[in-house]
N, C-alpha and C positions, 0 to 999 in steps of 0.2 A: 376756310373761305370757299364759299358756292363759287360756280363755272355760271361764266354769263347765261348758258345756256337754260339754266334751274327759272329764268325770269319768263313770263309768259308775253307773246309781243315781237317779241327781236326776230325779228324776220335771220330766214339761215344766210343771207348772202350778205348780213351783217355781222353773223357769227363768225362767217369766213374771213372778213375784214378782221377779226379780234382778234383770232389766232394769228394771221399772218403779221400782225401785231406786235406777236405775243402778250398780250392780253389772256392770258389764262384762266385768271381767277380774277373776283372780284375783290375792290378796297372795302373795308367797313363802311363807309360812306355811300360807295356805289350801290353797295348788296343792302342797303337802308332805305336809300332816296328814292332809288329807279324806279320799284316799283310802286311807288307814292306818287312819283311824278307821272308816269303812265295812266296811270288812276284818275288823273286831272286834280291832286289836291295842293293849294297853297303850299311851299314847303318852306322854313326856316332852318337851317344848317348852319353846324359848328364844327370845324374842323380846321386843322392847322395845313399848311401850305404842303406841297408835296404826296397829299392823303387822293389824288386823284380824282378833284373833284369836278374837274373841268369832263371828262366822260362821264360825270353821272349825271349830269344836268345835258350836256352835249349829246351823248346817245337818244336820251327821249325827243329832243331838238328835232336829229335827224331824222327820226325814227314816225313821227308824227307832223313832217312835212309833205305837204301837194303840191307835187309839180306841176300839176296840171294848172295851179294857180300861179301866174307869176308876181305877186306881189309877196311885202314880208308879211311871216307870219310868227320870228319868233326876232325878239329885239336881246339883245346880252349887252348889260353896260358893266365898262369897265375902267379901274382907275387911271390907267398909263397904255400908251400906246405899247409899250412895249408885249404888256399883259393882252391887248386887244388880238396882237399878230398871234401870240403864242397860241389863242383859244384858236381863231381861226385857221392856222396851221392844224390843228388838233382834227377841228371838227371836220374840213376838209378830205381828210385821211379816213375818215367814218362815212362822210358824204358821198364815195364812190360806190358804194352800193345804190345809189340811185340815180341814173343818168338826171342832167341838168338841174342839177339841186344846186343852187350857184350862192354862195357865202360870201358877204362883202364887210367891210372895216370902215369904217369911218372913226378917224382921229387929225389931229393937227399936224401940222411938217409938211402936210399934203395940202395942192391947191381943191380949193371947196369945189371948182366947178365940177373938176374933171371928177369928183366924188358924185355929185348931181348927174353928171352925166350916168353914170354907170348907175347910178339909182332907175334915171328916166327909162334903161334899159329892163330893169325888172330884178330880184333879186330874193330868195326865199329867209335867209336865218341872216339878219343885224348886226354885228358884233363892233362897240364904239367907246369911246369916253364922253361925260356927260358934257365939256364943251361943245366937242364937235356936233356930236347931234342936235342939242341948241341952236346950232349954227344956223343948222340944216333946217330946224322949223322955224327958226324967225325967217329965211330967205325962202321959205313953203318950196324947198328940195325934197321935202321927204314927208312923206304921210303916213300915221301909226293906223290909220283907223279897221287894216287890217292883222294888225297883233294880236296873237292869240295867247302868247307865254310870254312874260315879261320875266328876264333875269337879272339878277346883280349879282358881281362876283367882287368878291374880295370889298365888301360894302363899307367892313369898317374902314381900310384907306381912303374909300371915297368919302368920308364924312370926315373922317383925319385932312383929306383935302379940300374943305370945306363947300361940297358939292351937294350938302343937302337940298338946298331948295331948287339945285338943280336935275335933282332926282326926282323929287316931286311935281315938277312942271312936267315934266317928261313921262314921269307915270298919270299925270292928266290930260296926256291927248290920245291916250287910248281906251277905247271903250270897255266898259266892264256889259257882261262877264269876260271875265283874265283869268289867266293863272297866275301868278307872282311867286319866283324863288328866289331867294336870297342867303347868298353864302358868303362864311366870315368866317375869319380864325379866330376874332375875338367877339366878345357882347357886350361893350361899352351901352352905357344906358340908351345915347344916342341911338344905338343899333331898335334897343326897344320901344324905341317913339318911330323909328321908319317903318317897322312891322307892324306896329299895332293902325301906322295910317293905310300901310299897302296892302297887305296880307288880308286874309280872309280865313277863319277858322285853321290857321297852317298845321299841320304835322313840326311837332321840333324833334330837332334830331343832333345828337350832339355825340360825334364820336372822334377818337383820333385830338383831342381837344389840346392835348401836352405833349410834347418831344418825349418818347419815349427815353427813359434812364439808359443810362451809357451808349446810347446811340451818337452823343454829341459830347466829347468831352471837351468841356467850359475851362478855360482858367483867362486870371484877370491878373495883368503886371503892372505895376504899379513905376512909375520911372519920370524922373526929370530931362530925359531926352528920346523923346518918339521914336522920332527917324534912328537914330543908332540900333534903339531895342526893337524895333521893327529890322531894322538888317541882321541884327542877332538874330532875331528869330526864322527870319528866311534861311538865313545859314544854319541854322541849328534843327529844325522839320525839314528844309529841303522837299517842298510840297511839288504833286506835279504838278496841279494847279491852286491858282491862290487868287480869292476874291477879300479885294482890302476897301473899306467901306471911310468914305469922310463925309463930312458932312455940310460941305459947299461945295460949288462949280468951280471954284479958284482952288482951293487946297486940293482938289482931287486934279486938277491937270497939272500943278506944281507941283506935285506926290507921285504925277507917272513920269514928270520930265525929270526928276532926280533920280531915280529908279532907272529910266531908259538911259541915261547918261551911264549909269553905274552897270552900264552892259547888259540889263534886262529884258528879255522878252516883255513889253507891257503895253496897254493902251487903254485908254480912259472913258466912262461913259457917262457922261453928264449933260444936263439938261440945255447949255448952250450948242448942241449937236444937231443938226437938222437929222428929219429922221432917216436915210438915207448912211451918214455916219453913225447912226445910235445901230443899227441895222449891222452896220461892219465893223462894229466893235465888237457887237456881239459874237457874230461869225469867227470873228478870229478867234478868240477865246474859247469859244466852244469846239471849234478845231486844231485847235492847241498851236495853233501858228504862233500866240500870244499867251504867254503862260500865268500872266498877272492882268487880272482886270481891276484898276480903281476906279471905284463908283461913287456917285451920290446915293440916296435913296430911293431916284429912279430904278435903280435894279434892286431895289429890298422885295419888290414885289415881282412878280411875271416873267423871273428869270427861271427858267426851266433847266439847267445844265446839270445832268445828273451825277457828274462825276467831278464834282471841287471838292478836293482834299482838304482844304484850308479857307476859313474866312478869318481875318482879324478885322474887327474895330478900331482902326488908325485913332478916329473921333470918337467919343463918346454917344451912342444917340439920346435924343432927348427925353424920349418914351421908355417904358417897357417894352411894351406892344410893339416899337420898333425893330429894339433890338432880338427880340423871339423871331420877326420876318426874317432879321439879317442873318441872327445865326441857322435859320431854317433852310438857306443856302446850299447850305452840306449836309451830308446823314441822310441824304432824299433814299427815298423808297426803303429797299433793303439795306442800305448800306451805311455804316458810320461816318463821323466826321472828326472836325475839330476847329472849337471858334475859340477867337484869342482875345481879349481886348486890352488897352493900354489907354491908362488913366493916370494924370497927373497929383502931386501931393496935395495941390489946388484944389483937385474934381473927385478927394474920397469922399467928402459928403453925400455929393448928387449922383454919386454910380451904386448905392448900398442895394439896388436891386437887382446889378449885377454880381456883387461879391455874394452876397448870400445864398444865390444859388454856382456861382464858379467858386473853383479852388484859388487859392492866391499862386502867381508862381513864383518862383523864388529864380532873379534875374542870377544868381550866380552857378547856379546848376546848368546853365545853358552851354551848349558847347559850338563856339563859335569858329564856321570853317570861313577862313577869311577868303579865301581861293575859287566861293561858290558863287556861281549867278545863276538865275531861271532863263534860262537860254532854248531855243526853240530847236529844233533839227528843223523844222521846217518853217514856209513862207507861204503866203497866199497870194496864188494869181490872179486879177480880175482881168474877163473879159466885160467886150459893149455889149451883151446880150444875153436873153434871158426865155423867159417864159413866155413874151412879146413876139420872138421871133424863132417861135418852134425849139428853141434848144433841149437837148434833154441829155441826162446824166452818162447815159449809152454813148450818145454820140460825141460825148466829149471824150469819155473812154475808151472808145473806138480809135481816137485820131490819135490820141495821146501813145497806143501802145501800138497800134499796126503804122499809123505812119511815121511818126517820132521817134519808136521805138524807145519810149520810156517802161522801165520794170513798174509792173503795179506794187511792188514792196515802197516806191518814190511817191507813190500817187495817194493822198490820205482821202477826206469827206469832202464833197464836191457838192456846193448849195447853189440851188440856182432862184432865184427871185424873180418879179418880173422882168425888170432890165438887165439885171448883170447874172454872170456866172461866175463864183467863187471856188476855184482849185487850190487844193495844200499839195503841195510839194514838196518833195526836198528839197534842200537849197542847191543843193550838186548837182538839180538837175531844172530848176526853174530858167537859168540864163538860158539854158536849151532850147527849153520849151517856147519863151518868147522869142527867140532868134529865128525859130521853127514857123511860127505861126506869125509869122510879116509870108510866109510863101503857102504855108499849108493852110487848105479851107476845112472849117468844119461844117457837113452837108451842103457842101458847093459853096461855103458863105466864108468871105475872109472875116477874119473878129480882131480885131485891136487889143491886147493885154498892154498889164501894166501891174505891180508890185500892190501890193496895200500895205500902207505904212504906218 
C-alpha cells in the first residue's frame, strides 16, 4: 500500500495530521479514489464498510475547501444520524490543518432552528441525512447554490430507506457543473438508476467489495429458544465486547432489560432514543463501561468501533445486504472477528443465504460457564459541560489526578461533546470522584456529575 504522501496535492500540514493519526498507508479505496476525486472526476465506488472510505472522499473535502469563502461548498448526505456524526468527527480531525474550516451536521433529534441558526453563521463541508436537509430547503434555511462536490455515502441504505426521491430533489438545487461521488457497499439496480441520473461520465471503482475469508468467522444455530442459546453462547465466547442486532425498537430494549437483570453490563440503541441518548449509548460501549450493545439496524450502519469481538443476530435480518452491514461490525480494518446468528426451525427456509455462506453450529459442543456475566470494571461519569463551555480532555485530567488524586490506571476514554463531558472510571473510584467534585472546580468552573445508566 502507497503512503498518503505518493498523492500529488496534499498539502504537508495534512500529511502531518495523517501520521499523527496514524494513518500511514493508504486503503485500496483511498489509493484509487483520491486521486480521481482531486482531478474533479464524477466517482462511483464499491467497497464494503470498514475499507475507509470516509478519508478518501473526506481528505479531497478538506483539501479543496476556501476559507476565504464562508459559505458551503461540499454537501455529504447520509443515511442515519448516527453515520452523519461519525463522518463529521472524521473529517473534523483532517479539518485542523486549516484554520476556520467549520463542518456542520444537520439531522433530526436536533431542533431545526438552532441548525439554521449556525447555517445563517456560515459553514464550509454539509454533512446530513436526506430528511433533515429537506427540512432545511422547504423552510429556505439553507441554500446549495454554492456546492461544489456533492457526496453520498452509504447510498444503497439511503435507497433501502426509501430516500430516493429525496436524493434527487436535493441534487436539483444545486447547480451543475458538480462533482458527484457516491459510495456503497453494494450495487442494487436501484444504485444504477441514481448514477446514471446524478453522475456524469464517473470513474467506477470497486475494491474491498467482499469480507475477506477468515477474517469473520460465520456460524448459524439453529434452536427453539433464543434467549437460552444466546446466554450459552455469551458463556461459552466470553467476548469482551458483543454487539447483538434485533430487529424492532421493542425486542431490542426487552433483550437489554433481561440481559441487565441477569447482571449485565448492557445498553440499548434504538430508534425511540432522542439523539442525545443514541449519543450515550454509543459512548458507553465504545468505552467499554457497557459491554453489550443491543441494537436495531440503526447501528448496522455508521457504527465505527473498532474493537467488537462479537456480533450475533438475536433476529434474523431480512436482507442479505443487511446482514453483510451487520456482520461488518467486527473484523474492521486489520483485525478478525466472529458473527453468530440464531434462527428458528420456523426461519430455515428464509435464512438459506446465511447458512450457505456460515457453518452450522452444533448447540452441543458449547460449553456453558453458568457463573459468567459481561460485567464492566468500569462506569461513566457525566458532567453538565462540554465543548460549549471551554472544557477539554487536559483539564479534566488535570483535576482528576492532582486535585482528587485519582491513579490514571482508574481513569479510561474521556469524550467530550458539545454539552457533556463523558469520564470512564473505575468503579472503586467514581463515588470519589463525584463526592470530589460538589467542592472541586474544573478551571474555576463547578460541573455537576452524575452516573450514566
Amino acid at each position: 500500500m502507497a503512503h498518503f504522501n505518493t498523492i500529488n496535492g496534499i498539502p504537508v500540514s495534512l500529511l502531518n495530521i495523517l501520521d499523527n493519526l496514524n494513518y500511514t498507508q493508504m486503503t485500496k479505496i483511498q489509493e484509487e479514489s483520491i486521486p480521481a476525486i482531486l482531478e474533479g472526476r464524477d466517482v462511483l465506488a464499491q467497497s464494503k464498510t470498514g475499507s475507509g472510505k470516509t478519508v478518501a472522499f473526506g481528505l479531497p473535502a478538506v483539501i479543496r475547501t476556501d476559507t476565504a469563502h464562508n459559505r458551503p461548498q461540499t454537501l455529504i448526505i447520509t443515511p442515519t444520524r448516527e453515520l452523519a456524526e461519525q463522518v463529521a468527527t472524521e473529517l473534523r480531525k483532517l479539518a485542523a490543518c486549516k484554520a476556520n474550516l467549520k463542518v456542520l451536521t444537520l439531522y433530526g433529534g436536533v431542533p431545526l432552528r438552532a441548525q439554521a441558526d449556525s447555517l445563517a453563521k456560515g459553514a464550509h463541508i454539509l454533512i446530513g441525512t436526506p430528511g433533515r436537509i429537506k427540512d432545511h430547503l422547504g423552510k429556505n434555511t439553507l441554500e446549495l447554490n454554492s456546492i461544489k462536490c456533492l457526496i453520498l455515502d452509504e447510498a444503497d441504505k439511503m435507497l433501502d430507506m426509501g430516500f430516493y426521491d429525496e436524493i434527487v430533489g436535493i441534487a436539483s438545487n444545486i447547480s451543475v457543473p458538480r462533482q458527484t461521488l457516491l459510495f456503497s457497499a453494494t450495487f442494487p439496480s436501484k444504485i444504477e438508476d441514481l448514477s446514471k441520473k446524478l453522475l456524469i461520465d464517473p470513474i467506477s471503482i470497486k475494491v474491498d467489495t467482499l469480507q475477506e475469508v477468515g477474517k469473520i468467522d460465520e456460524v448459524a444455530y439453529e434452536t427453539s429458544d433464543k434467549f437460552q442459546t444466546l446466554i450459552t453462547l455469551i458463556n461459552t465466547f466470553k467476548p469482551a465486547s458483543l454487539l447483538i442486532f434485533c430487529n424492532t425498537k421493542a425486542d431490542a430494549v426487552a433483550l437489554a432489560d433481561r440481559l441487565h437483570t441477569l447482571g449485565h453490563s448492557v445498553i440499548d440503541l434504538q430508534g425511540d432514543l432522542d439523539q442525545r441518548a443514541r449519543n450515550e449509548s454509543l459512548i458507553a460501549f465504545s468505552n467499554g463501561s457497557k459491554r453489550i450493545l443491543v441494537a436495531t439496524d440503526v447501528a448496522s450502519r455508521g457504527l465505527d468501533i473498532k474493537e467488537i469481538e462479537l456480533v450475533i443476530n438475536y433476529d434474523l435480518p431480512f436482507e442479505k445486504e443487511v446482514y453483510t452491514h451487520r456482520i461488518g461490525r467486527t473484523g474492521r480494518a486489520d483485525a478478525s472477528g466472529m458473527a453468530l446468528s440464531l434462527y428458528t426451525p420456523q426461519e430455515r427456509s428464509k435464512c438459506e443465504y446465511i447458512t450457505s455462506s456460515a457453518r452450522k453450529g452444533e448447540l452441543g459442543a458449547l460449553r456453558n460457564d453458568h457463573g459468567y456475566t459481561m460485567v464492566s470494571e468500569f462506569d461513566t461519569l457525566c458532567l453538565n459541560g462540554g465543548k460549549k463551555t471551554k472544557l477539554r480532555k487536559g483539564d479534566i485530567l488535570g483535576t482528576l489526578c492532582k486535585e482528587i488524586g485519582i491513579d490514571a490506571v482508574d481513569i479510561g476514554k474521556i469524550d467530550i461533546t458539545d454539552n457533556n463531558a463523558y469520564i470512564t472510571l473505575h468503579r472503586n473510584v467514581i463515588e470519589k470522584v463525584r463526592n470530589a467534585l460538589k467542592n472541586v472546580k474544573i478551571k474555576k468552573k463547578k460541573y455537576i456529575s452524575w452516573r450514566l445508566h
